[in-house]
C-alpha angles and dihedrals in degrees: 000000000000127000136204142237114233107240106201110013129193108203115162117039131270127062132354110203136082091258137106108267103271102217094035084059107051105091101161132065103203086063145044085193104139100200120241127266131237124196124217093182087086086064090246127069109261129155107248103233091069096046104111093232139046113302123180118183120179117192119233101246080052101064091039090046079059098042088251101168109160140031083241082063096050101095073076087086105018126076131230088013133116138196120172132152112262096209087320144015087250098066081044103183107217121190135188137181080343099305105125133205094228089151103066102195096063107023124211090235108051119212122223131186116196096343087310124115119233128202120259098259087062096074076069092063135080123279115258118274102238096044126175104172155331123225132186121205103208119228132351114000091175082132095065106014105039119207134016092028099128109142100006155276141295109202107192106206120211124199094240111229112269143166092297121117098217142150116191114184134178139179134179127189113189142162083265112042135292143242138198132183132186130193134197122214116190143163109227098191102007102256104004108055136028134171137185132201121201127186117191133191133179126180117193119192127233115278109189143052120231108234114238102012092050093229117161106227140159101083123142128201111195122193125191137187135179140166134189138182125192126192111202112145110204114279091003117136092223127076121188123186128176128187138176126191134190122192140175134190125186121178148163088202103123099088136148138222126192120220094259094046096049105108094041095049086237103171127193113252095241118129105260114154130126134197114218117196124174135185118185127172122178149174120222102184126161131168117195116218091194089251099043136011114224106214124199117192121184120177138185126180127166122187137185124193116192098189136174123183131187085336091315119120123200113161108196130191130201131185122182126193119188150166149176148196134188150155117213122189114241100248082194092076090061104233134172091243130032119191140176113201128182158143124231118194114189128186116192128186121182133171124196108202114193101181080182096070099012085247113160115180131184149196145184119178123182119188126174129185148176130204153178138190124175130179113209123207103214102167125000087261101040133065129180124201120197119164134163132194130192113217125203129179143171124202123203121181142174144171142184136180125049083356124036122194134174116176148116134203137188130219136189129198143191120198112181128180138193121187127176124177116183118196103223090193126321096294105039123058124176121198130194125186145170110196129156138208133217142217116181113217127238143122132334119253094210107076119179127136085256084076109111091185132012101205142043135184138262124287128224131180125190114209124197117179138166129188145156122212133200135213122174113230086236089054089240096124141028125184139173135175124187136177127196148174125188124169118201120212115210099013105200108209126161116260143187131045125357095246089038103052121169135167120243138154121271110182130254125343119186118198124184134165153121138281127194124183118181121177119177148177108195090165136009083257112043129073123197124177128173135178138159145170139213112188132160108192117181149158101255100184111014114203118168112181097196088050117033098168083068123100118171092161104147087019113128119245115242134274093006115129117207097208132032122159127175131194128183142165144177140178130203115218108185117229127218106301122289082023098090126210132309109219117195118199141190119186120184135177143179124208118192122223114291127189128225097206142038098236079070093223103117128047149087136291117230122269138169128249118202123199132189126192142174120210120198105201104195094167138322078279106054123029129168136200139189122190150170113207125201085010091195092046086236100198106216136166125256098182140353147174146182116260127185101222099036108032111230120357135197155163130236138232122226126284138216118323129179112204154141138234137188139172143200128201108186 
């Protein structure tokens, strides 16, 4: 019997869209206008109803007014999205509108803080104390991002530190764990330099039960540290920000439950734990001309992942170098074109250590790039986007041990684009777009003698998509509705057995479907917020080089649901005066079967999770929460596999969980 992946899951109560949190965010009596939204993710500031694509943005007291923690939690609040561990939070799978990050060391959705890109184990780790705002860029973002960009792009947005004495402070206990974060916001020399210091901490309980000793074990504890310092003297041009993070994760996560043994968390007694540390240090630094703002971005992350699965160690460490340079035109000034031009240079260098079989196994990858994006008024009601990048990269590899390999090879890459967004009136606006997305090819990074092949070719998806959105002139109800089909030549995906891994292409995957977003204010009170997805995602014509006896053609791609839908309301009542509002929520949301393979024998069938929560708004200062997630402890499958000796094998989501939160901003 198979069982299936939640795709977006909502697990802790509130509200399910990618949208800011309606009631939270009604304020005045005399109006239901929900303010417009502007997007930072397109390198230039635009408001996102006019952006000629699918565009999602979710507020910050949002996602803590839902228990969001971590970017791995965020399909929470986006639709037709998916994160799930893949074994462990470290090789995190992200999919969006069907394009899945079956490759786990260079996702199809890339993750930015701040403009900077993070490595993929990042997306394991908390949010950032301080956060604005989170935005997804729907589909393929080759133009501006370059490779990797499959299916998008999450763009986490800080509140840069500024000349604001300010503590904010949060803390959750649950069923399941807890987690509390504090944040210091200083002037350093009143109106020239500010800094701010975070310090985050997440404890997540056991989840499973050993068989045989009767130990209770998958538990995480995840610490996180950051400091920054800006420097932004009052009416100067130029704006410097450093930061540096540290961050640990150690976890007994990766356990596995027999069929049998699925509903009691039963998981077999084999050695499986991994230690996650991550360094990251980066420049955000921006001059503004008056017409334009140059941005320079530099960024530097080292991880080390000290993993051992089922008995099998394999330590891994990872270093990234970037930087990048751009000029954006100012929209403010009302021109008739807008533009974003610039160059990214990227330096990566991995090692793969297996003490089993005394396998190293090493990579440095250099890719370079330049860019440009413009957005060109024609009318007052029609704007046209086209927008080109040139990709380069250099691959070096080398291994020594049971295999030994000594080779380089050399990729280049175009990635065109071509928006157009049409107002109807004020109120109705229609979008059309072709974009494409971009892998390099390379090495494998899992080198064993089980290999059959240690290469593989470049990937590229074409991405066709059409939409209309609507916005009340009142701001009491948004709305937008896109369809898309994109086909992608030479997927690269990983093959062979569970513990042997290696990536490989497998020939052409189409994936096509439907989004709908609805956000509404009927009343001052009431909050309602919809969303759903319908997406088919399969390999259209399956080719698999290393295996040609092998023919997966109609078979669905993993881990890419074909129906999510969220609903959520809430509604505000206000209190006796100096007491605040109390604001009940129910969030549900349905996720439809997923594989995780290609062979489509093992996954999970689609369920829905219901969660209820209370917030007690004090003031803008003090808020508290009590909440039940996954009210009817729905027991569901993150990940799973086939394995010789015990059948299928899979680990679980969490379960049901009662707790509190509050929060305190001085």
């Amino acid at each position: 019997m198979s069982r299936t992946l939640l795709a977006s899951v909502s697990v802790l109560a509130l509200s399910s869209l990618a949208w800011p949190s309606i009631a939270g965010a009604q304020q005045k009596e005399e109006t239901t206008v929900l303010e417009p939204i502007t997007v930072t993710a397109t390198k230039r500031v635009q408001e996102a109803f006019e952006v000629p694509a699918t565009v999602a943005i979710v507020e910050a007291q949002e996602l803590q007014d839902r228990g969001i923690a971590s970017a791995s939690e965020l399909d929470r609040a986006f639709v037709d999205t998916n994160i799930r561990s893949r074994s462990n939070r470290a090789y995190t799978n992200v999919t969006v509108r069907g394009q899945s990050s079956v490759d786990y060391y260079e996702p199809s959705v890339q993750l930015y803080v701040d403009g900077l890109p993070q490595d993929p184990s990042i997306f394991s780790q908390l949010l950032p104390a301080g956060l604005d705002s989170v935005e997804l860029l729907y589909g393929p973002q080759g133009t501006l991002y370059g490779r990797g960009a499959i299916g998008g792009v999450i763009n986490v947005v800080t509140r840069k530190p500024d000349n604001e004495l300010r503590v904010d402070t949060a803390g959750a206990l649950h069923t399941q764990g807890g987690d509390a974060s504090l944040l210091l916001n200083t002037p350093i020399i009143d109106g020239v330099i500010y800094g701010d210091a975070a310090l985050t901490f997440r404890r997540e309980a056991d989840q499973y039960t050993l068989l045989g000793s009767g130990q209770e074990i998958g538990g995480t504890d995840d610490l996180n540290g950051r400091i920054r310092l800006r420097y932004a003297p009052d009416d100067s041009p130029l704006d410097v920000m450093v930061s540096t993070q540290r961050g640990r994760v150690d976890s007994t996560e990766e356990q596995f439950v027999m069929e049998s043994m699925f509903n009691d968390r039963i998981a077999l007694p084999i050695d499986s734990r991994y230690r996650l540390d991550t360094a990251s240090f980066g420049v955000n630094a921006s001059y503004d001309l008056d017409f334009a703002t140059i941005t320079a971005l530099t960024g530097y992350q080292d991880r080390k992942l000290d993993r051992t699965t089922l008995g099998f160690q394999t330590p891994e460490d990872q270093t990234t170098f970037s930087q990048e340079l751009r000029i954006a035109s100012d929209p403010e000034l009302g021109n008739a074109l807008d533009y974003v031009v610039g160059v990214y240079g990227q330096r990566l260098d991995f090692e793969r250590r297996t003490p089993l079989i005394g396998q190293v196994s090493q990579q440095t990858i250099d890719s370079y790039a330049i860019f440009g994006d413009l957005a060109w008024h024609a009318t007052d009601r029609l704007d046209i986007s086209p927008g080109l990048r040139f990709d380069y990269e250099k691959a070096r590899a080398r291994a020594d041990g049971a295999v030994t390999i000594a080779g380089e090879r050399s990729f280049g890459g175009v990635s065109p684009k071509l928006g157009a967004s049409y107002a109807l009136d004020d109120e109705w606006r229609v979008h059309g777009l072709f974009s494409t997305g971009y892998k390099a090819g390379g090495f494998t990074r899992n080198v064993t003698p089980e290999n059959i092949a240690f290469t593989y070719d470049p990937q590229n998806t074409y991405n066709g998509e059409t939409g209309i959105k609507y916005r009340a002139l009142d701001g009491s109800l948004e709305a937008s509705l896109s369809a898309y089909y994109n086909v992608t030549k030479d997927y690269q995906l990983f093959v062979g057995d569970v513990y042997l891994k290696y990536l490989q292409n497998t020939g052409e995957v189409t994936a096509k479907g439907i989004n709908l977003a609805v956000r509404a204010n009927p009343t001052e009170r009431l909050g309602i917020a919809g969303g759903l997805g319908l997406n088919r995602t399969t390999f259209t014509k399956y080719e698999n080089s290393v295996n040609p006896g092998i023919d997966y053609t109609g078979n669905r791609v993993p881990y890419a649901p074909e129906f999510t839908a969220n609903l959520a309301l809430d509604y505000a009542f206000d209190l006796a005066e100096g007491w605040g509002q109390l604001i009940p929520r129910a969030g549900m949301t349905y996720a439809g079967s997923v594989f995780f393979d290609e062979t489509n024998t093992i996954g999970q069938k689609g369920f829905f999770l219901v969660d209820l929560g209370l917030s007690w708004k004090v003031s803008e200062q003090v808020v508290a929460d009590v909440f039940v997630n996954n009210v009817f402890d729905e027991t569901y499958a993150v990940y799973g596999f086939t394995e010789a000796t015990y059948g299928n094998l899979y680990q679980l989501g969490t379960g049901r969980a009662f707790g509190g939160r509050v929060s305190f901003k001085f």
